[in-house]
C-alpha positions in Angstrom: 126.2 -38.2 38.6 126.3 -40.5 36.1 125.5 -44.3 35.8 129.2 -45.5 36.1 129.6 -42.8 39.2 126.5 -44.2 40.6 127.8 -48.0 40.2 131.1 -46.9 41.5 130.2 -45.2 44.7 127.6 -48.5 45.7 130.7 -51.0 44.5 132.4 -48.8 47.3 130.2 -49.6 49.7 129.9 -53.2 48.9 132.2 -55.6 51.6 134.4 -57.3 50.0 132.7 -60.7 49.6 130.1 -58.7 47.2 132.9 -56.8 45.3 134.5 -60.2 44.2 130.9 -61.6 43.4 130.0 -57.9 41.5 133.5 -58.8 40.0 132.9 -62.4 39.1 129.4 -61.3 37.2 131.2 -58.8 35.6 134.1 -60.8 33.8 131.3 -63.7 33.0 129.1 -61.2 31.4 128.8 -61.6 27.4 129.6 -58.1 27.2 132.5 -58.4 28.7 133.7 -61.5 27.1 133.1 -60.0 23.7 134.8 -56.8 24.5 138.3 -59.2 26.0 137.9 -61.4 22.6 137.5 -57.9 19.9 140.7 -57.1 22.1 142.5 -60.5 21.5 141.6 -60.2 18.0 143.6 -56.7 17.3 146.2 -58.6 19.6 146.4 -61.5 17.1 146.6 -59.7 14.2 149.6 -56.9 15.2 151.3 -60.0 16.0 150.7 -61.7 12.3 151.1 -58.4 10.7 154.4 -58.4 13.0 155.8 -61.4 11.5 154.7 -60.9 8.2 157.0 -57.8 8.3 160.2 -59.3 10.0 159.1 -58.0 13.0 160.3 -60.8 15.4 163.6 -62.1 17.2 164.7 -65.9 16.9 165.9 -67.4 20.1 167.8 -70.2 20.7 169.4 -72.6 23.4 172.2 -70.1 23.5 170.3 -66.8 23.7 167.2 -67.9 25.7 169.1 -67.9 28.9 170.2 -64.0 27.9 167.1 -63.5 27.2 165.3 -64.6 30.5 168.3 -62.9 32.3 167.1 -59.4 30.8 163.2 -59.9 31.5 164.4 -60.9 35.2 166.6 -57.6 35.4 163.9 -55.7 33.7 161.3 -56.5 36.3 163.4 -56.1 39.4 164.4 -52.9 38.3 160.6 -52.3 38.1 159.8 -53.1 41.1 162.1 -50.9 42.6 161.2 -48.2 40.4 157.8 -48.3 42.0 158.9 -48.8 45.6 158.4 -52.5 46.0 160.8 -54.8 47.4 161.9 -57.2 44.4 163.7 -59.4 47.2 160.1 -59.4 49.3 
């Protein structure tokens, strides 16, 4: 067993008070922090490169609405995709 198998099996075993604190020192950890900013970075730069290439849609008052309409439809259709209740 390795050392994220170990780490894994005592997390298990943890009550859930101790997960969230395991949890908490986890996501305040620098090496954890580096590893969400390196990812924010590559994030960042798609997007740039995204623009710099065209790659982008302009909204305005008259399309936003459409727009939100869609993401709405899109996510309720998810949920029930997945089993879940979107009305819940």
């Amino acid at each position: 067993m390795n050392a994220v198998q170990k780490i894994k099996a005592a997390a298990a075993k943890l009550n859930p008070d101790e997960q969230v604190e395991v949890f908490r020192w986890w996501v305040e950890s620098d090496a954890f922090k580096q590893r969400q900013l390196e990812s924010l970075k590559r994030e960042i730069a798609i997007g740039i490169e995204d623009l710099e290439h065209g790659r982008y849609q302009t909204y305005t008052d008259a399309n936003v609405m459409q727009l939100a309409e869609d993401v709405g439809r899109s996510g309720m259709e998810r949920l029930a995709k997945n089993g879940k209740n979107p009305k819940a």
